[in-house]
N, CA, C and O of each residue as an XYZ file, in Angstrom:
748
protein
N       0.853     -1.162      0.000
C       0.000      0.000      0.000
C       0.905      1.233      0.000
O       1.970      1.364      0.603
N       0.162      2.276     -0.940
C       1.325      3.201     -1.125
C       1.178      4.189      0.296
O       0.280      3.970      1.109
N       1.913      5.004      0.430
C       1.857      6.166      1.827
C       0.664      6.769      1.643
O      -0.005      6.837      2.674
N       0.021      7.373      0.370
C      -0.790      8.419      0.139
C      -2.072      7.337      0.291
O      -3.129      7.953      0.425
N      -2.217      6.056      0.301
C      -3.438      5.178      0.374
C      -3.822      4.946      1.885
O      -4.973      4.829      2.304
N      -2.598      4.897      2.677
C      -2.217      4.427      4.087
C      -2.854      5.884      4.665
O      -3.760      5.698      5.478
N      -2.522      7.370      4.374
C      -2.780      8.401      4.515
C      -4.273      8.320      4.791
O      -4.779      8.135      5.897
N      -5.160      8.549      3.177
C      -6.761      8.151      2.951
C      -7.284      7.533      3.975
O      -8.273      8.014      4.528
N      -6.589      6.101      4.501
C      -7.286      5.514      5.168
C      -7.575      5.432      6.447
O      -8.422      4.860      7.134
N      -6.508      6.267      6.645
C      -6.767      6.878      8.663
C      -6.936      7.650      8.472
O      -6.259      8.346      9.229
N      -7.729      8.488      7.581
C      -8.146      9.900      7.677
C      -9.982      9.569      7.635
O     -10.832     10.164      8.298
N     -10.255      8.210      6.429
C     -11.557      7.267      6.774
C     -11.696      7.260      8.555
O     -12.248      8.042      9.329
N     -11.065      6.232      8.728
C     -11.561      5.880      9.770
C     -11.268      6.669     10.881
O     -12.064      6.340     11.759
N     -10.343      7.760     11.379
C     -10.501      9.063     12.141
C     -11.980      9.661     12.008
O     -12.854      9.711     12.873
N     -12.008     10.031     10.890
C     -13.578     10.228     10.029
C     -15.298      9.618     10.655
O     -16.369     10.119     10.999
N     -14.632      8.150     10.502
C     -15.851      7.554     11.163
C     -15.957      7.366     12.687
O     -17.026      7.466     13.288
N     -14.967      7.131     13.179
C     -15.023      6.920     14.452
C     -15.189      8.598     15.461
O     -15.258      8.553     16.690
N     -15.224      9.731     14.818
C     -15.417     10.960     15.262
C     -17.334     11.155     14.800
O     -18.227     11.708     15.442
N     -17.366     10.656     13.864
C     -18.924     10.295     13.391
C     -19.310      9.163     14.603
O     -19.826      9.995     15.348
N     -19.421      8.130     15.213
C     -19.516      7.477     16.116
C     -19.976      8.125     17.361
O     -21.108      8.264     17.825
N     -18.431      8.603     17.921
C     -18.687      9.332     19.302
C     -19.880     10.625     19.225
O     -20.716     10.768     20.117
N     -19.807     11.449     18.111
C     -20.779     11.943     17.802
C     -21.706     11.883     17.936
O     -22.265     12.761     18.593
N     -22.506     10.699     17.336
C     -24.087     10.276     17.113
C     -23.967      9.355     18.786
O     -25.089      9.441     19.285
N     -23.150      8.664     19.611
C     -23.487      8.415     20.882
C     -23.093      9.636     22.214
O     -22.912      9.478     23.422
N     -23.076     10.504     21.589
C     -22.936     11.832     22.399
C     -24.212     12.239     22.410
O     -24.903     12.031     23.407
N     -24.748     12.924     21.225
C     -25.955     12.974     20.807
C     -27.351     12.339     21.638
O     -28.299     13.110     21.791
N     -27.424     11.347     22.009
C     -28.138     10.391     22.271
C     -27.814     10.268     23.842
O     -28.840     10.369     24.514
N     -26.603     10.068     24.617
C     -26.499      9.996     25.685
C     -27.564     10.354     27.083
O     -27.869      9.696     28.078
N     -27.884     11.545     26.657
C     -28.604     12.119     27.769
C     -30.095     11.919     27.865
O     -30.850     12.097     28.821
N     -30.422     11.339     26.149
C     -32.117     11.356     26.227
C     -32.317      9.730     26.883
O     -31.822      8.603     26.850
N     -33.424     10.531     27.486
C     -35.130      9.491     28.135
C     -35.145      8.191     26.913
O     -35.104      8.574     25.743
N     -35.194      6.907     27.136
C     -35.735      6.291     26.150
C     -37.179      6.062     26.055
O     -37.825      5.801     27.070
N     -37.883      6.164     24.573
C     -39.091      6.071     24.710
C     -39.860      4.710     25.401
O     -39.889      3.654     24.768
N     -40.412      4.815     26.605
C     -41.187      3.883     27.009
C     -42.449      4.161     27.434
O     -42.762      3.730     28.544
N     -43.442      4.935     26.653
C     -44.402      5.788     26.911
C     -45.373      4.316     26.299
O     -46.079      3.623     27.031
N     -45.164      4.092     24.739
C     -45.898      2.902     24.057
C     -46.021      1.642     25.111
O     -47.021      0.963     24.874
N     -45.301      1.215     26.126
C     -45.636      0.364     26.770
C     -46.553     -0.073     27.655
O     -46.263      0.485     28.713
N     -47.732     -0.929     27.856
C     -48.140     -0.716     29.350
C     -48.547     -2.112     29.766
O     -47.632     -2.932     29.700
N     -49.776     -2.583     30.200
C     -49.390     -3.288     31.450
C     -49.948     -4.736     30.988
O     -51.030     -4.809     30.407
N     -49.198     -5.845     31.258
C     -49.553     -7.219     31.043
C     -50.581     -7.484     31.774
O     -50.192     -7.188     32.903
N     -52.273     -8.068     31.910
C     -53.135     -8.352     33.219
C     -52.584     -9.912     33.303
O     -51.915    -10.573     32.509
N     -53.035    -10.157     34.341
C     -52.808    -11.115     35.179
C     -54.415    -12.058     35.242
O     -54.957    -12.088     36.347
N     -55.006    -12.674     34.254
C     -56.381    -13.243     34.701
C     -56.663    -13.535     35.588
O     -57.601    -12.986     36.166
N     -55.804    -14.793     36.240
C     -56.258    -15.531     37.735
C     -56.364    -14.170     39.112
O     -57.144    -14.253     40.062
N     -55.499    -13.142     38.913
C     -55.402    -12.352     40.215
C     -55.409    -12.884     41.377
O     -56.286    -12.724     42.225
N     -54.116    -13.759     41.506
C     -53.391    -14.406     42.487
C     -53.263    -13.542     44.189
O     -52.873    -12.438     43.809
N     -53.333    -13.470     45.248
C     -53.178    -12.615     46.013
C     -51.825    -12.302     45.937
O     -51.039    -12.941     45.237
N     -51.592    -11.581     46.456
C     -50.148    -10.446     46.544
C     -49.561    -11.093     47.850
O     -50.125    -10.875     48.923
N     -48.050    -12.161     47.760
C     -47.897    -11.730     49.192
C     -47.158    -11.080     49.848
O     -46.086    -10.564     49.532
N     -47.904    -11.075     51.148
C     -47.391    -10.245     52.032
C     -46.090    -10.269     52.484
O     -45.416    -11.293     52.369
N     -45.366     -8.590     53.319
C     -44.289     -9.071     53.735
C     -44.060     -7.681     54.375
O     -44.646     -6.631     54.111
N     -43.249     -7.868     55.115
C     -42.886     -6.239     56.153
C     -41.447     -6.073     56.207
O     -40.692     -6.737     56.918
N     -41.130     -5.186     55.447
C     -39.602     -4.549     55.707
C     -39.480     -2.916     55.721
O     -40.343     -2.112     55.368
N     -38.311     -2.680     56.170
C     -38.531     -1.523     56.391
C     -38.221     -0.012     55.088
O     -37.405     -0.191     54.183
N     -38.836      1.084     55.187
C     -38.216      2.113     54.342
C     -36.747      2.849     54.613
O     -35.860      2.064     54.950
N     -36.501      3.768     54.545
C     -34.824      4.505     53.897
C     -34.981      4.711     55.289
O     -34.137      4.273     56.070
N     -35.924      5.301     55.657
C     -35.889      6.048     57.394
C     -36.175      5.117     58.157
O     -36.652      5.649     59.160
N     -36.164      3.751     58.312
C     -35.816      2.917     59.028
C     -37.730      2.231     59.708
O     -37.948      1.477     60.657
N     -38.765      2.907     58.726
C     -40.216      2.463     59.454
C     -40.825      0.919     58.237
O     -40.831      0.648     57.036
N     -41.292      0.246     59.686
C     -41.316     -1.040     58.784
C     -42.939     -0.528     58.320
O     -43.791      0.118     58.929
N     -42.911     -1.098     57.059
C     -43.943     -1.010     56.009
C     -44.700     -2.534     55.768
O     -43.884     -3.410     55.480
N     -45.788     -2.882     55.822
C     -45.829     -4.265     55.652
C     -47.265     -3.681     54.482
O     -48.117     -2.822     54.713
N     -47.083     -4.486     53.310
C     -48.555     -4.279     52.014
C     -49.483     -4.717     52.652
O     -50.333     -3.839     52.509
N     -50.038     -5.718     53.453
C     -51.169     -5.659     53.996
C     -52.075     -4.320     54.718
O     -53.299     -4.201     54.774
N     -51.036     -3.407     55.222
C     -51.369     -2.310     55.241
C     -52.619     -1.241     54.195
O     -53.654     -0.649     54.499
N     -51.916     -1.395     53.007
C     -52.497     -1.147     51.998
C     -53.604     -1.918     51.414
O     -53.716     -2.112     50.203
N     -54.204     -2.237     52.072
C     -55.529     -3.566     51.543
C     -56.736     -2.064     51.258
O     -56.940     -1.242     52.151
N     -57.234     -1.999     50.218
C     -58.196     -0.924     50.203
C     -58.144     -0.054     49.467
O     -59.036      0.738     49.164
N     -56.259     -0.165     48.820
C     -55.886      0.797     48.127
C     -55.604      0.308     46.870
O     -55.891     -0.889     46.861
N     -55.122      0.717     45.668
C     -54.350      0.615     44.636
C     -52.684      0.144     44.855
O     -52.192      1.201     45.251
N     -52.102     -0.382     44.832
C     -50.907     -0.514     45.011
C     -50.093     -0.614     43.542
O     -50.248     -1.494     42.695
N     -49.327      0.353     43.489
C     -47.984     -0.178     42.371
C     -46.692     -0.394     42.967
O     -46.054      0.596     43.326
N     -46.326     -1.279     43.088
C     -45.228     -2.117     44.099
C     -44.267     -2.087     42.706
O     -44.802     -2.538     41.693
N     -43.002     -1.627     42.604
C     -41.639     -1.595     41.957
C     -40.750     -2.144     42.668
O     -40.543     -1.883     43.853
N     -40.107     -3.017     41.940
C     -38.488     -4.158     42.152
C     -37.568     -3.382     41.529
O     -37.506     -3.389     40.299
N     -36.818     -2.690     42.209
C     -35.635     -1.822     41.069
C     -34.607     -1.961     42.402
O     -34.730     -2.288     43.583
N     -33.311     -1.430     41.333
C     -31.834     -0.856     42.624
C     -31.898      0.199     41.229
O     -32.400      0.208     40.105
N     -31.119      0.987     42.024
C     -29.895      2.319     41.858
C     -28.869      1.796     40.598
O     -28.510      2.494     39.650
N     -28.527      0.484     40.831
C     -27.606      0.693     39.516
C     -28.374      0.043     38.147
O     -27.656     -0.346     37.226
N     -29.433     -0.035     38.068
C     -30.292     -0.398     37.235
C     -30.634      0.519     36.295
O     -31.472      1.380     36.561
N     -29.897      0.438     34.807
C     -30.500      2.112     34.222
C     -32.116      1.847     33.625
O     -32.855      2.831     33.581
N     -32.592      0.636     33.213
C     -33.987      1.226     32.928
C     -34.765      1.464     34.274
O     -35.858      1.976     34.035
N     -34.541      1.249     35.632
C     -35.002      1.331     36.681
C     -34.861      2.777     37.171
O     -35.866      3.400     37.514
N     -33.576      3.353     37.213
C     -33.534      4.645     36.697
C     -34.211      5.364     35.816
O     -34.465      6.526     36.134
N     -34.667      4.859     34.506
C     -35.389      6.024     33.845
C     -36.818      6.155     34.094
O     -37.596      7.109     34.077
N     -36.929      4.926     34.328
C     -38.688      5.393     35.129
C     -38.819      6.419     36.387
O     -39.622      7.344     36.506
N     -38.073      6.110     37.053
C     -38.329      7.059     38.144
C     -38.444      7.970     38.381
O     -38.619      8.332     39.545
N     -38.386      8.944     37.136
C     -39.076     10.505     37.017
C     -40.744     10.675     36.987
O     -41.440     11.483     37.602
N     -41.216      9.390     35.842
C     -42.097      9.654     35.610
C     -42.983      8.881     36.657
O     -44.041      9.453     36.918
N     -42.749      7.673     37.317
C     -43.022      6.894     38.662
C     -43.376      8.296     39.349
O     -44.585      8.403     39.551
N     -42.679      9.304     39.723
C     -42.651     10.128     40.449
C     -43.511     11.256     39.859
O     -43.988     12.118     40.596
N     -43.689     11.252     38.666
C     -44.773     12.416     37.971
C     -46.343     12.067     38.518
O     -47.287     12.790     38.836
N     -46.096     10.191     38.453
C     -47.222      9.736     38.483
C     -48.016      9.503     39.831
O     -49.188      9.172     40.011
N     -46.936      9.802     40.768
C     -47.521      9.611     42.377
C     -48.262     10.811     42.481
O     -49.370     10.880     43.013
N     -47.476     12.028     41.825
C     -47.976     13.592     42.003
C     -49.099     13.910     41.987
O     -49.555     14.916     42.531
N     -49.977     12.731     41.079
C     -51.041     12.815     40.485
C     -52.046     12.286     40.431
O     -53.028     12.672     39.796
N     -51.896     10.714     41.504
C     -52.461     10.254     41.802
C     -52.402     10.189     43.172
O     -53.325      9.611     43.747
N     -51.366     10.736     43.910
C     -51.088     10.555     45.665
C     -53.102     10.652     46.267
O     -53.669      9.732     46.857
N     -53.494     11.458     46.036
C     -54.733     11.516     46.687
C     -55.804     10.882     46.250
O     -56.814     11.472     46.635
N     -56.058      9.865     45.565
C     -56.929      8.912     44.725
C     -56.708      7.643     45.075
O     -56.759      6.719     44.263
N     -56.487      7.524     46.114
C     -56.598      5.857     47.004
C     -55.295      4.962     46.117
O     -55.012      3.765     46.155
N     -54.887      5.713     45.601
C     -53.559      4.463     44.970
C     -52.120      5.041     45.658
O     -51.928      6.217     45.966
N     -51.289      4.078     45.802
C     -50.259      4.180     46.616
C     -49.408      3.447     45.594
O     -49.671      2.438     44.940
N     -47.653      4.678     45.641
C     -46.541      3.583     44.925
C     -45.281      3.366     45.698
O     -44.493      4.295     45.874
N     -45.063      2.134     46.177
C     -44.062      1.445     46.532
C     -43.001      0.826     45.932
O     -43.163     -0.242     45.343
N     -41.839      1.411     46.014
C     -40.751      1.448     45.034
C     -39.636      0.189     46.325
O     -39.048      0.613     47.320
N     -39.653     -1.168     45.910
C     -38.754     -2.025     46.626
C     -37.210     -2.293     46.448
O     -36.906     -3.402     46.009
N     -36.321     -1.505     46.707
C     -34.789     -1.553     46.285
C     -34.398     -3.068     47.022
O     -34.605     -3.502     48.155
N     -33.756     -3.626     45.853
C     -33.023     -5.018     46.075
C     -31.924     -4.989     45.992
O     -31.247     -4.809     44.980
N     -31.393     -5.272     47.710
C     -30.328     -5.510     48.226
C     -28.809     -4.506     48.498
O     -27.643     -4.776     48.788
N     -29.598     -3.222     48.216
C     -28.683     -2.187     48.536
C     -29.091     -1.408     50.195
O     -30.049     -1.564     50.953
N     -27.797     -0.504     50.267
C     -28.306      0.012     51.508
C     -29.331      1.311     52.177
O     -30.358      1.419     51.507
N     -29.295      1.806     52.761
C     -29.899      3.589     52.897
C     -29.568      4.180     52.346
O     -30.324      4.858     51.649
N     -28.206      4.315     52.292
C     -27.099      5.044     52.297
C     -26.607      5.198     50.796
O     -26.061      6.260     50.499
N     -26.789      4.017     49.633
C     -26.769      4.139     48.556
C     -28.435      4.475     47.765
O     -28.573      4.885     46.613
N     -29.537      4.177     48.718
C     -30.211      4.414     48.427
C     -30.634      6.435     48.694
O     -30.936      7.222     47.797
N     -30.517      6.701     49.991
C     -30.252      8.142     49.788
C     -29.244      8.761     48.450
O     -29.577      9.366     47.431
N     -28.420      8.493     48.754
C     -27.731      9.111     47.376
C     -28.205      8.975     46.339
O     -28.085      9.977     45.634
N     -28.869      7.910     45.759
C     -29.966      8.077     44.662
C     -30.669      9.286     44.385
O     -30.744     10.006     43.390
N     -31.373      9.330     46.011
C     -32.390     10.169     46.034
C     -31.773     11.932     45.826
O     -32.638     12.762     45.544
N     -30.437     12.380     45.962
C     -29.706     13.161     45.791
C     -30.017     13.479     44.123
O     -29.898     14.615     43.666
N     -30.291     12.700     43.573
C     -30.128     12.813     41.801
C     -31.387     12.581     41.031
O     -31.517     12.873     39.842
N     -32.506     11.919     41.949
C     -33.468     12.015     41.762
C     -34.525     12.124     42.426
O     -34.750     11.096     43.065
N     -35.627     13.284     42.624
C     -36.098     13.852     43.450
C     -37.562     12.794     43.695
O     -38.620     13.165     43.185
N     -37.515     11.469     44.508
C     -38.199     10.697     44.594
C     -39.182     10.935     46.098
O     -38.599     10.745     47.165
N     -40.440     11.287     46.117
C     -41.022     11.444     47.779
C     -42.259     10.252     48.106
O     -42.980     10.267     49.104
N     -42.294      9.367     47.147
C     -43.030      8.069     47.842
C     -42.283      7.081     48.483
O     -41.059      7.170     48.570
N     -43.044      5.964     49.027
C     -41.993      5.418     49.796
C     -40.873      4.199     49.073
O     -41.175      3.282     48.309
N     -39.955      4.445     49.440
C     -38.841      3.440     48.866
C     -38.074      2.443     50.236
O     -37.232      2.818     51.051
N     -38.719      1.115     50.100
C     -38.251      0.000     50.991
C     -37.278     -0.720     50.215
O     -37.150     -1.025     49.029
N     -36.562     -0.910     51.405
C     -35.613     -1.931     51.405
C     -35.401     -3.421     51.548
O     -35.237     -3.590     52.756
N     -35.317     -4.659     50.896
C     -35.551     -5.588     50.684
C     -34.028     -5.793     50.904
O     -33.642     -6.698     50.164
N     -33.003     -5.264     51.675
C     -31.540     -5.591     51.923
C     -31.129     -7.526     51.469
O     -30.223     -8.060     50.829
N     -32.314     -8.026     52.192
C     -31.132     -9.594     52.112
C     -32.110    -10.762     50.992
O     -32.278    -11.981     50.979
N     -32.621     -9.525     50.083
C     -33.834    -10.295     48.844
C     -34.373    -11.157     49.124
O     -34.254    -12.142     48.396
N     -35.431    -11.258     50.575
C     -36.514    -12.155     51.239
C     -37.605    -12.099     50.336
O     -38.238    -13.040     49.858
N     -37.781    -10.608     50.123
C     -39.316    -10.453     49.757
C     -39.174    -10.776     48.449
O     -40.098    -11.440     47.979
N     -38.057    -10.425     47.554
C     -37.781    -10.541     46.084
C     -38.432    -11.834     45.626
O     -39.295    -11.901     44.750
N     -37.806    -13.101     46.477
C     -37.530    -13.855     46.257
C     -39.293    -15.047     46.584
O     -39.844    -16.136     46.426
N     -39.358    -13.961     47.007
C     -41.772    -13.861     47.207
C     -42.435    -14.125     45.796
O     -43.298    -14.968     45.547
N     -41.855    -13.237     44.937
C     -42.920    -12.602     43.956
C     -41.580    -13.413     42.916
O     -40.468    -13.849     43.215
N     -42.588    -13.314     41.197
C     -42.188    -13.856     40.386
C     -41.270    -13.240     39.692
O     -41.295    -13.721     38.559
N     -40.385    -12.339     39.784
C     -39.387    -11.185     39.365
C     -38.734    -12.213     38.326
O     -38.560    -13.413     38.542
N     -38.358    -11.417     36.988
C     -37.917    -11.823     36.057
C     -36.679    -11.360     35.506
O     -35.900    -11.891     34.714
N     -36.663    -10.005     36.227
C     -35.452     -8.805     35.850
C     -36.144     -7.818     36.232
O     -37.370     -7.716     36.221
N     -35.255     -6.966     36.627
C     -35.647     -5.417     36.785
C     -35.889     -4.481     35.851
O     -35.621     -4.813     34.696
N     -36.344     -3.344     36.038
C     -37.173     -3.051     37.045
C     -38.534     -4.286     36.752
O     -38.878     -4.492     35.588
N     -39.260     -5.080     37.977
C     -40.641     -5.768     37.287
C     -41.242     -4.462     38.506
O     -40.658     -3.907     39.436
N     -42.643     -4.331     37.972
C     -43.377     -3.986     38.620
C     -45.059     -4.541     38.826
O     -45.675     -4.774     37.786
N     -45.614     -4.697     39.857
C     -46.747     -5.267     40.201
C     -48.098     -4.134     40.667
O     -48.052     -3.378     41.636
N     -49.163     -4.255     39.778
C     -50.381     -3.462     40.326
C     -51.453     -4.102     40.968
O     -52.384     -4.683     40.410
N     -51.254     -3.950     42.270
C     -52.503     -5.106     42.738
C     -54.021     -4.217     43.585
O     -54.148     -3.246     44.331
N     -54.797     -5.055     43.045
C     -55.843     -4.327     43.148
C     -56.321     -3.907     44.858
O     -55.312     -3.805     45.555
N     -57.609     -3.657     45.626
C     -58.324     -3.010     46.934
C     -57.720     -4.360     47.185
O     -56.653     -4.557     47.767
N     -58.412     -5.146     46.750
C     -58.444     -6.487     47.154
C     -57.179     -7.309     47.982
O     -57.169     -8.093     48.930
N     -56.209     -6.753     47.181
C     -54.795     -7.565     47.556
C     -54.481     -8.487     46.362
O     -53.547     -9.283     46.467
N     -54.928     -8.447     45.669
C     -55.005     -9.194     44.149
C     -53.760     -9.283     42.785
O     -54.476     -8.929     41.848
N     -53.162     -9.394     42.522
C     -51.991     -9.435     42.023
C     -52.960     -8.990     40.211
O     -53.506    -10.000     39.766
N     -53.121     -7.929     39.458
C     -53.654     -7.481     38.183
C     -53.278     -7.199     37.485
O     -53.926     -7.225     36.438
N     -51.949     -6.706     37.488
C     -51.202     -6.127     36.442
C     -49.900     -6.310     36.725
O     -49.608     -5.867     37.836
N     -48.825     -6.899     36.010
C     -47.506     -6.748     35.346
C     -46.939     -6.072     34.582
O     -47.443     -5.804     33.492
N     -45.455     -5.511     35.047
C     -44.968     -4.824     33.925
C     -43.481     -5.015     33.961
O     -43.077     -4.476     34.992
N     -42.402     -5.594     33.229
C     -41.367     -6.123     32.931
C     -40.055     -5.617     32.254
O     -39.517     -6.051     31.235
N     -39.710     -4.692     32.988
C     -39.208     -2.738     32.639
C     -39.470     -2.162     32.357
O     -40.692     -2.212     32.211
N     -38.704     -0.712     31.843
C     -39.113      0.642     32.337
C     -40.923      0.641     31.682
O     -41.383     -0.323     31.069
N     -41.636      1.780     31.951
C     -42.364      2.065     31.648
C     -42.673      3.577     32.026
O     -42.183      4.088     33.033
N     -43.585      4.318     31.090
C     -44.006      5.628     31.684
C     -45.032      5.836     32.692
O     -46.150      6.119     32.263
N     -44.844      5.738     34.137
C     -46.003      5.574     34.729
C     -47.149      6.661     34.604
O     -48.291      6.453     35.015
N     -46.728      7.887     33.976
C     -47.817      8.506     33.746
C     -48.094      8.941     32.632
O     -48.156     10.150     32.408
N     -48.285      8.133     31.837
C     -48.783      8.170     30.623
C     -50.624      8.018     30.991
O     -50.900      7.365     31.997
N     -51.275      8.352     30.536
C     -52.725      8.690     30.587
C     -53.356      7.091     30.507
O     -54.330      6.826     31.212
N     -52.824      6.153     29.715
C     -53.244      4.969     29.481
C     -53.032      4.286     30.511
O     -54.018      3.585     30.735
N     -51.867      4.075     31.588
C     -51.928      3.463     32.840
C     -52.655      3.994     34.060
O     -53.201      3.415     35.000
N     -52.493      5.283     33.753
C     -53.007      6.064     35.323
C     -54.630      5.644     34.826
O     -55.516      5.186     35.548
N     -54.677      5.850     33.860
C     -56.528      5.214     33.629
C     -57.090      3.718     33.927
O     -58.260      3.437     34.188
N     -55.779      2.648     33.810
C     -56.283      1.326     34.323
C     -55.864      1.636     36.369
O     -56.553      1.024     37.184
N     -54.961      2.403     36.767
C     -55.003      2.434     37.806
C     -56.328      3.080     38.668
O     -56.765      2.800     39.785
N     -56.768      4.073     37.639
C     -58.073      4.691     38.561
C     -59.469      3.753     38.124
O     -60.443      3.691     38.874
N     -59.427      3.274     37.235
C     -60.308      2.180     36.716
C     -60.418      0.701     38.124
O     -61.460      0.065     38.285
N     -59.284      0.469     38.855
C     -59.045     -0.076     39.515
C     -59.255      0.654     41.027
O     -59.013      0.008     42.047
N     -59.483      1.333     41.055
C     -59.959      1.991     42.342
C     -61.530      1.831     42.174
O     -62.209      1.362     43.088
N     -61.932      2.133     41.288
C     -63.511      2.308     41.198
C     -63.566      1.086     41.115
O     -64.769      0.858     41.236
N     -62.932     -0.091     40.955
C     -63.567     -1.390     41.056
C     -63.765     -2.291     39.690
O     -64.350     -3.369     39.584
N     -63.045     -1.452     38.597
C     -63.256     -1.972     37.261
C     -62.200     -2.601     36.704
O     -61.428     -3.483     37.079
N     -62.384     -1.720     35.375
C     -61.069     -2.679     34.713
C     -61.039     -1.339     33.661
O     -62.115     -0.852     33.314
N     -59.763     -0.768     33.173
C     -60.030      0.408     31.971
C     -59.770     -0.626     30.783
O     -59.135     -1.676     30.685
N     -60.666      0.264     29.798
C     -60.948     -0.426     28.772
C     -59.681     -0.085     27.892
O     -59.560     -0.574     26.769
């Protein structure tokens, strides 16, 4: 190969690989779309079980508590990035439903306060987030990968699945969640 071909060709691939970092620069910072997604039902509506551990501030929480309510129960950690990207809108979606008998419970697996506060440093999360430190409760429910999340009905009823990220407030879920307060099902 002559010099002037050898030249061309790391000037190509300088070329492309500056095109590369580029287009994943570009892209780095955005949200991925998970708005189109929503929720698997569950026919049988198995009961939910129970279990009591505690939140970040150290108060034990047990879901039987919540019998009456809506529950969206989340399986995520901190180093989880689609578990991460929900949690803005998880958090858009409590905003908005906090006073409509539904409650969201966000279950971190197997990390501590302490990494779990620092989370909360980066993302401005104010429902409750329990700790499942030695994956008792995980190891309860049918978790497939993270983030899974579970919507169980007044009842205690296990109704809805969802098998990462998702937009929790997209208009189409918050409507099967309030559909589920009134006792139905959204169409």
């Amino acid at each position: 190969m002559k010099l002037a071909e050898l030249y061309n060709a790391g000037r190509i691939c300088v070329f492309l690989l500056l095109l590369v970092v580029m287009t994943l620069s570009t892209h780095a910072g955005e949200t991925p779309d998970i708005s189109g997604q929503l929720l698997t039902e569950n026919p049988d509506r198995p009961p939910a079980p129970d279990f009591e551990i505690p939140d970040i501030d150290g108060k034990l929480r047990r879901l039987s508590d919540y019998r009456g309510k809506v529950v969206v129960l989340n399986f995520w950690a901190t180093w989880c990035p689609p578990c991460r990207d929900e949690m803005p809108a998880m958090q858009h979606a409590w905003e908005q439903v906090r006073n409509e008998n539904i409650v969201i419970l966000a279950v971190n697996i197997g990390e501590t306060a302490d990494e779990i506060f620092t989370f909360t440093g980066d993302y401005d999360v104010d429902f409750p987030l329990l700790m499942d430190q030695d994956s008792a409760v995980v190891q309860q429910w049918p978790i497939q990968g993270l983030p899974t999340t579970y919507v169980i009905d007044p009842e205690g009823r296990l109704v809805y699945r969802a098998i990462g990220g998702r937009a929790w407030d997209a208009p189409e879920i918050l409507d099967k969640l309030r559909a589920l307060v009134k006792g139905g099902r959204a169409k």
